[in-house]
C-alpha positions as CSV (number, residue, x, y, z in Angstrom):
1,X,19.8,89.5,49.7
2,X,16.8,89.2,51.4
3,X,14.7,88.6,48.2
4,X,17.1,85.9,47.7
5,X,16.3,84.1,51.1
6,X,12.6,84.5,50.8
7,X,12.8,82.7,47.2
8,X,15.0,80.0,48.8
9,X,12.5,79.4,51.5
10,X,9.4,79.5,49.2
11,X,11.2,76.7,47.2
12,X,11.7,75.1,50.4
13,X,7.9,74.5,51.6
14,X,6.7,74.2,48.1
15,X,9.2,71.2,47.8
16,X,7.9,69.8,51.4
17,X,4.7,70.0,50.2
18,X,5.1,68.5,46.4
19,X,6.8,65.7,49.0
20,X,4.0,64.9,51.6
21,X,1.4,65.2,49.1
22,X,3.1,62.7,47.2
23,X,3.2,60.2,49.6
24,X,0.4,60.8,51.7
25,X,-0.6,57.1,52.9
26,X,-3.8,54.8,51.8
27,X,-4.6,53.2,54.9
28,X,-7.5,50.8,56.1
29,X,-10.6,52.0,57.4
30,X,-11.7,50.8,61.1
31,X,-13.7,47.9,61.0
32,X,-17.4,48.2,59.6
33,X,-21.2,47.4,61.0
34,X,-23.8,46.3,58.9
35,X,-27.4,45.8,60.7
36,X,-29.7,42.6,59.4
37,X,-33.7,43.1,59.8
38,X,-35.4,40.3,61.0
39,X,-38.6,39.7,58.4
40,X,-41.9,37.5,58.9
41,X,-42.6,38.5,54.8
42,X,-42.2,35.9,52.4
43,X,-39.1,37.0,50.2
44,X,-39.6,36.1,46.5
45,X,-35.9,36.1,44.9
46,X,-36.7,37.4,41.4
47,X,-34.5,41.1,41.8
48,X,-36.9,43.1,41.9
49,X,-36.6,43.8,45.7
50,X,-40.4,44.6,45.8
51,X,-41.0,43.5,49.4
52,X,-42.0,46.3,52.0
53,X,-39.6,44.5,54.5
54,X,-36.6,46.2,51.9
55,X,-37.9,49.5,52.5
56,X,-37.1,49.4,56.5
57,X,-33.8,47.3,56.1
58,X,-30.9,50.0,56.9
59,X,-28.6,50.7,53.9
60,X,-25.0,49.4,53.9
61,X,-23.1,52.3,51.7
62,X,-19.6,53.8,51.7
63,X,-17.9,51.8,48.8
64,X,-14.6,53.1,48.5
65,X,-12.0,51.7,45.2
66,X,-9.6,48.9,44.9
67,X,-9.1,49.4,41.5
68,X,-8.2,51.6,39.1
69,X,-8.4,54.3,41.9
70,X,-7.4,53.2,45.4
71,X,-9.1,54.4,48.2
72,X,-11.7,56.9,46.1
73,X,-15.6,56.3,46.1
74,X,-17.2,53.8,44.0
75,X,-18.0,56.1,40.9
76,X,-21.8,54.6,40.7
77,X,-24.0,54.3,43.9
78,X,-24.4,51.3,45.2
79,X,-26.8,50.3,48.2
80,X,-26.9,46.9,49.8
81,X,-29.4,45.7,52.3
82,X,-29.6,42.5,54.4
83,X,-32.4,40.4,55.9
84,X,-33.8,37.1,57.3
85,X,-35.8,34.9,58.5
86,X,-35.9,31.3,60.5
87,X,-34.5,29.8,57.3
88,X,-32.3,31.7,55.3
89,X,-30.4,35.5,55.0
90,X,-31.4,37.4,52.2
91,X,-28.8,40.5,51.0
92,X,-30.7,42.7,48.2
93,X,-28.3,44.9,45.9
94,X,-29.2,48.3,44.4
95,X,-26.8,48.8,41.7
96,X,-27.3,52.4,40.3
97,X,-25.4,53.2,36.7
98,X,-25.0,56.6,35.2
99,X,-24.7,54.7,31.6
100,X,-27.3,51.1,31.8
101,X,-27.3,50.7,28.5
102,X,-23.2,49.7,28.9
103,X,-24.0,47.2,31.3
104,X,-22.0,44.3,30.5
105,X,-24.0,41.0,31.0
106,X,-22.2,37.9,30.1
107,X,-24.5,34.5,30.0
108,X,-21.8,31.4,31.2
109,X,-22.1,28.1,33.4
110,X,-22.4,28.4,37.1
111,X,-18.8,29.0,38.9
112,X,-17.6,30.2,35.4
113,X,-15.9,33.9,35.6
114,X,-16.3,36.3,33.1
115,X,-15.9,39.6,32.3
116,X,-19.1,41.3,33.6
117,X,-20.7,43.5,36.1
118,X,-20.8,41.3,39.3
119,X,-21.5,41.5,42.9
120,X,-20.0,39.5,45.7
121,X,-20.9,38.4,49.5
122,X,-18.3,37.2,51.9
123,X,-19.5,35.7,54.8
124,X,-17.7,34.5,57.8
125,X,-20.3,32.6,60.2
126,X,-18.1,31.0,62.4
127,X,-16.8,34.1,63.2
128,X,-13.1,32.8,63.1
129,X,-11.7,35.0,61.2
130,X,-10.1,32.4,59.0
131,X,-13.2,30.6,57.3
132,X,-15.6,32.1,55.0
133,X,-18.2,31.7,52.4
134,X,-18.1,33.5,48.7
135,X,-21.2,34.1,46.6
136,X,-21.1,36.0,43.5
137,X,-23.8,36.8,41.0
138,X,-23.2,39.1,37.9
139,X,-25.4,41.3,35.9
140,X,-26.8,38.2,33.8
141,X,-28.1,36.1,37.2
142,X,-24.9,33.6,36.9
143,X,-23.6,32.6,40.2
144,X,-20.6,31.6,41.5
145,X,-19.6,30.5,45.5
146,X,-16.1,29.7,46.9
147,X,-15.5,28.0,50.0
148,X,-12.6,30.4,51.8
149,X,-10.3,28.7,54.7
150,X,-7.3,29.6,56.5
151,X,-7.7,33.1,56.3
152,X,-7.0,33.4,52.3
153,X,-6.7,29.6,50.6
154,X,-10.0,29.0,48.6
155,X,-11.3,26.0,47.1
156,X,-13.7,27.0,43.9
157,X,-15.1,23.3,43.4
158,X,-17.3,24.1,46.6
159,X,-20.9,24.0,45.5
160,X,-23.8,25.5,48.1
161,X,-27.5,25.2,47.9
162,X,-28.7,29.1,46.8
163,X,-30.6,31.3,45.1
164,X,-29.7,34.5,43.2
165,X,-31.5,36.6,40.4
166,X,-31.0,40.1,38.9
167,X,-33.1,42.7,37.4
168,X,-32.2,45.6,34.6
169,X,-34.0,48.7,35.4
170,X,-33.8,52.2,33.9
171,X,-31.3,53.3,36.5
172,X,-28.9,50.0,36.5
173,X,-29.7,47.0,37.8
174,X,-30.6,44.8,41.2
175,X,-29.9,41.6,42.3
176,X,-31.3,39.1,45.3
177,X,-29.9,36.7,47.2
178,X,-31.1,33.7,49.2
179,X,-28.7,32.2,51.5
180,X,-30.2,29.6,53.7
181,X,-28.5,28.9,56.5
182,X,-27.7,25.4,55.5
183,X,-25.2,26.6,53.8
184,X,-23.0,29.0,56.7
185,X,-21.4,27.1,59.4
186,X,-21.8,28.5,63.1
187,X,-22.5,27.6,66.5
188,X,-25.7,28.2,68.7
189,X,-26.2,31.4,70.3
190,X,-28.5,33.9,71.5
191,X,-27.2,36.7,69.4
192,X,-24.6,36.5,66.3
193,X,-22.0,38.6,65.3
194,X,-20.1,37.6,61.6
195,X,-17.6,38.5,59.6
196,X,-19.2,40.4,56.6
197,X,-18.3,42.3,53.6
198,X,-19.4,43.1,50.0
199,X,-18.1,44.3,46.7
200,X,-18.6,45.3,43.2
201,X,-17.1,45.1,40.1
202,X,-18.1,48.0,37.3
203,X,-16.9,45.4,34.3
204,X,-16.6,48.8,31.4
205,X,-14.4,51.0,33.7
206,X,-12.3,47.5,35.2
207,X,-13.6,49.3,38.7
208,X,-13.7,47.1,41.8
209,X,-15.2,48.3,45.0
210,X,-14.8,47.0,48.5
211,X,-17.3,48.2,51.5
212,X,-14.2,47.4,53.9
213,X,-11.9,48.8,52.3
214,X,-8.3,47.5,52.7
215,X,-5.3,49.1,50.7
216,X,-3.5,46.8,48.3
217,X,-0.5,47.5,50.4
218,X,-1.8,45.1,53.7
219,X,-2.5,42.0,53.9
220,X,-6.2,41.1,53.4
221,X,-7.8,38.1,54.4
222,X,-11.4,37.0,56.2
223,X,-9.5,38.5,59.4
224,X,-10.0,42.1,57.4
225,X,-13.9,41.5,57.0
226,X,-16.4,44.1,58.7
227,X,-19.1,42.8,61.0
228,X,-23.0,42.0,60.4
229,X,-25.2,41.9,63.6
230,X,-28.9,42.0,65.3
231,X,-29.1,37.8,64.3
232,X,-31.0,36.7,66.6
233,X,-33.3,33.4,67.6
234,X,-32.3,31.2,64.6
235,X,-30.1,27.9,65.4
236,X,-27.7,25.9,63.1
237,X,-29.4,23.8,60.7
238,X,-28.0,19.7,60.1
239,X,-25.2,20.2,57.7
240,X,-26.5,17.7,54.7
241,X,-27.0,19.1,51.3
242,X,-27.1,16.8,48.3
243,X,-27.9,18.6,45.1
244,X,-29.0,17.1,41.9
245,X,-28.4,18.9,38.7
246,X,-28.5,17.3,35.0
247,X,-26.3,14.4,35.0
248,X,-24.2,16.4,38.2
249,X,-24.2,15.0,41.6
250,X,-23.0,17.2,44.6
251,X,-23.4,16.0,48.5
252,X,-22.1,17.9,51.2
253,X,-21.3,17.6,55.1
254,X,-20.4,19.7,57.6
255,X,-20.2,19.9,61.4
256,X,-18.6,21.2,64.4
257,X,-17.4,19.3,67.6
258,X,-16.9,21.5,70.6
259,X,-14.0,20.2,73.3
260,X,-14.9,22.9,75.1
261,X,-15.3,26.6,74.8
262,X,-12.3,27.9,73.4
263,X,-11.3,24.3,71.7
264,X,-13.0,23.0,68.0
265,X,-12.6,20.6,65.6
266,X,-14.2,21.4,62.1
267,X,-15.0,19.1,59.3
268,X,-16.3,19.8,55.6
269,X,-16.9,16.7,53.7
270,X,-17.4,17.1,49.8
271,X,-18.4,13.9,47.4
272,X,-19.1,15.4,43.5
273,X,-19.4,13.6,40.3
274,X,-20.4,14.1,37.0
275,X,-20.9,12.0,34.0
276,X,-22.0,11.9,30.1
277,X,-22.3,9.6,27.5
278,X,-22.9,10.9,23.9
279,X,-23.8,8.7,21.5
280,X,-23.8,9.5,17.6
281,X,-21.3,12.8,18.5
282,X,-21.1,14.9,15.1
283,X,-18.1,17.2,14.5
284,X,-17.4,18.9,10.9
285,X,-14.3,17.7,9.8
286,X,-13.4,21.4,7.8
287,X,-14.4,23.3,10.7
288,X,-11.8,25.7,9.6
289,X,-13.7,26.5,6.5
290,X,-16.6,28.4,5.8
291,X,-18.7,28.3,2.6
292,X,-21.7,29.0,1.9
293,X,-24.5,26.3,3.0
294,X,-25.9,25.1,-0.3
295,X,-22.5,24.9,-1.6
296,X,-20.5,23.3,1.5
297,X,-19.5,19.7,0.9
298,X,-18.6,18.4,4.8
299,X,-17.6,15.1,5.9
300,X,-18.5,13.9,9.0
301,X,-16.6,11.9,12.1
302,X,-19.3,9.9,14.4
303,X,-17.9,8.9,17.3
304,X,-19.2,6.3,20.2
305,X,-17.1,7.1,23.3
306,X,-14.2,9.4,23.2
307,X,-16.7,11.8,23.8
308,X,-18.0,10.2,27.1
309,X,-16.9,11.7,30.5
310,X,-16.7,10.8,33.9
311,X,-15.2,12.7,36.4
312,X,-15.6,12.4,40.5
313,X,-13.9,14.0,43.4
314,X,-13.8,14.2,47.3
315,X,-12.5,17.1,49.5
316,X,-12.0,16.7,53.0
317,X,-11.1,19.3,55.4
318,X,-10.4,19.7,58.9
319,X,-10.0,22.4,61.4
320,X,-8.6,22.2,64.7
321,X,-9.5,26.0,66.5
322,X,-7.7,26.4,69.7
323,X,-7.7,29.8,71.3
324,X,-4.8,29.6,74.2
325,X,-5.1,32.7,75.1
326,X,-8.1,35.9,74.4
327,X,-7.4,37.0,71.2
328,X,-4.8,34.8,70.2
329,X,-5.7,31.6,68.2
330,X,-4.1,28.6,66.8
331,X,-4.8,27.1,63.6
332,X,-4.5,23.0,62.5
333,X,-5.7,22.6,59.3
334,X,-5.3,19.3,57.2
335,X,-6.6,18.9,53.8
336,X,-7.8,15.9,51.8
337,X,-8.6,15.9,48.1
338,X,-9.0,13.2,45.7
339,X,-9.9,13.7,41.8
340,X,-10.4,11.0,38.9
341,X,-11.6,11.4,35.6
342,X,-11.4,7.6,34.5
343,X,-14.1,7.5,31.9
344,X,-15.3,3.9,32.5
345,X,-17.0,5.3,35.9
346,X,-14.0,3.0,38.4
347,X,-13.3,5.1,41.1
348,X,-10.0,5.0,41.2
349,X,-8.6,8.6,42.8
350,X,-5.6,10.6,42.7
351,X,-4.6,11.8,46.0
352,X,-3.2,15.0,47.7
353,X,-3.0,15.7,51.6
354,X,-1.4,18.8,52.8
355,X,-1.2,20.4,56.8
356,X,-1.0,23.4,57.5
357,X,-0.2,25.3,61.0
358,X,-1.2,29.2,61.1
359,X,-2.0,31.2,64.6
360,X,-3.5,35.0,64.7
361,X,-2.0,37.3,67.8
């Protein structure tokens, strides 16, 4: 009988411990500090993070999985560092790799995603915990940026002015940013505090990598992002970018009216167009079959404008901050965008306005 009892209550706390170890919980990690260095060293952004000022800059680790394995370490070490200057914050990326040679580097337009080895920067100047700025490079030196607003909406057709290259290396591979301050919007102060966090995605193993790690479970957002501090002595640029590229056109504005202290009204102004014309446009009209070339017998379709393109849009956003009470905040954002592709170059515009209404506790 008594062998019987001790069996039964072995089963017992092996079955209570099958059952907690089951569903032991994921949860989020408190919220992060990364340290900036201030540098008087001239930064040049080609990857290979030679600069002494580097060396001193105090190591941001402690990736921990999104996917495939939630809440374990990144599987390769990663090491980010962050500086600046009057002008600009730099972030360099040490991106160590047990297997280089399997890489995946991916050569596409800017803003186009693909499935390589990236790294990203989220950025939340303002320190609103609802706006923020995206930048993205993978292993090839292709960037993109996304312009991140009310918490988790994001508008991809935001274009910044930056720099980013990447270097392979016998161990894996670096990359550099250059992030002038143009680009982030915040208010003067003597000392900054921002939202910050960074990621990486291992492209061969489908591994993504948070250093703020949030569970899949909770609600993320810019609210979620860790903090970068020790900014000190710079002041908000004017907010006018206009950048030329090929036949692209991109001209930004932003700016900040301060009611008073706890009251704000942000705008972000975005005009972009972009136009070809190809004349004497070749296509092969058996495209579908291949011979060999001193055989092949093609015909050939020579077109004059169907080709052409013109396509222009404007984004408007504004952002009404009011924070009735420490801690809580309320939220007025109304949203502007107009887009026409009329290839004749008329600017005639289809429109969409939408309002929203959010507040944080």
């Amino acid at each position: 009988m008594l062998g019987k009892n001790v069996f039964i209550g072995l089963g017992l706390i092996l079955v209570l411990l099958s059952g907690s170890i089951v569903h032991a919980e994921i949860t989020a990690e408190p919220l992060k500090t990364a340290t900036a260095l201030r540098t008087n060293e001239h930064i040049k952004i080609d990857g290979n993070l030679s600069e002494k000022s580097w060396e001193k800059a105090l190591p941001i680790t402690g990736f921990r999985q999104i996917e495939p394995y939630e809440g374990e370490p990144i599987t390769e070490k990663t090491v980010v560092k962050v500086l600046y200057d009057n002008e600009a914050l730099y972030v360099g990326w040490w991106c160590y790799d047990s297997e280089p040679d399997k890489i995946i580097r991916q050569l596409t337009r800017r803003d186009r995603w693909t499935a390589s080895d990236e790294v990203h920067v989220r950025i939340d100047s303002h320190h609103d915990h609802q706006t923020a700025y995206y930048f993205a490079v993978n292993a090839a030196g292709v960037i993109r940026d996304v312009l991140i607003y009310n918490n988790m909406w994001d508008d991809d057709s935001w274009d910044a002015v930056w720099e980013a290259n990447t270097k392979t290396h016998e161990w894996g591979w670096s990359a550099e940013y250059k992030i002038p301050f143009s680009a982030l919007r915040f208010t003067s102060t003597d000392e900054y505090t921002w939202g910050f966090d960074v990621s990486r995605r291992i492209a061969r193993k489908e591994e993504y990598a948070r250093w703020q790690f949030v569970p899949r479970s909770e609600a993320t957002g810019v609210h979620r992002y860790g903090h970068l501090v020790n900014i000190k002595g710079i002041e908000p640029p004017a907010q006018v970018e206009i950048l030329l590229d090929n036949d692209e056109l991109n001209i930004d504005f932003r700016g900040i009216y301060t009611f008073k202290k706890n009251l704000t009204l942000q705008w972000y102004t975005q005009f972009y167009i972009s136009a070809g014309d190809f004349d004497n446009y070749y296509t092969l009209e058996n495209e579908n079959e291949f011979t060999p070339v001193d055989t092949a017998v093609y015909t050939v379709d020579i077109s004059s404008s169907r080709n052409d393109y013109n396509y222009k849009s404007l984004n408007l956003n504004l952002i009404l901050r009011w924070e009735y009470r420490p801690g809580s905040v309320l939220y007025a954002v109304w949203t502007n965008s107009r887009n026409g592709r009329d290839p004749t170059g008329d600017f005639e515009f289809s429109i969409s306005n939408s309002l929203a209404i959010s507040k944080t506790f």
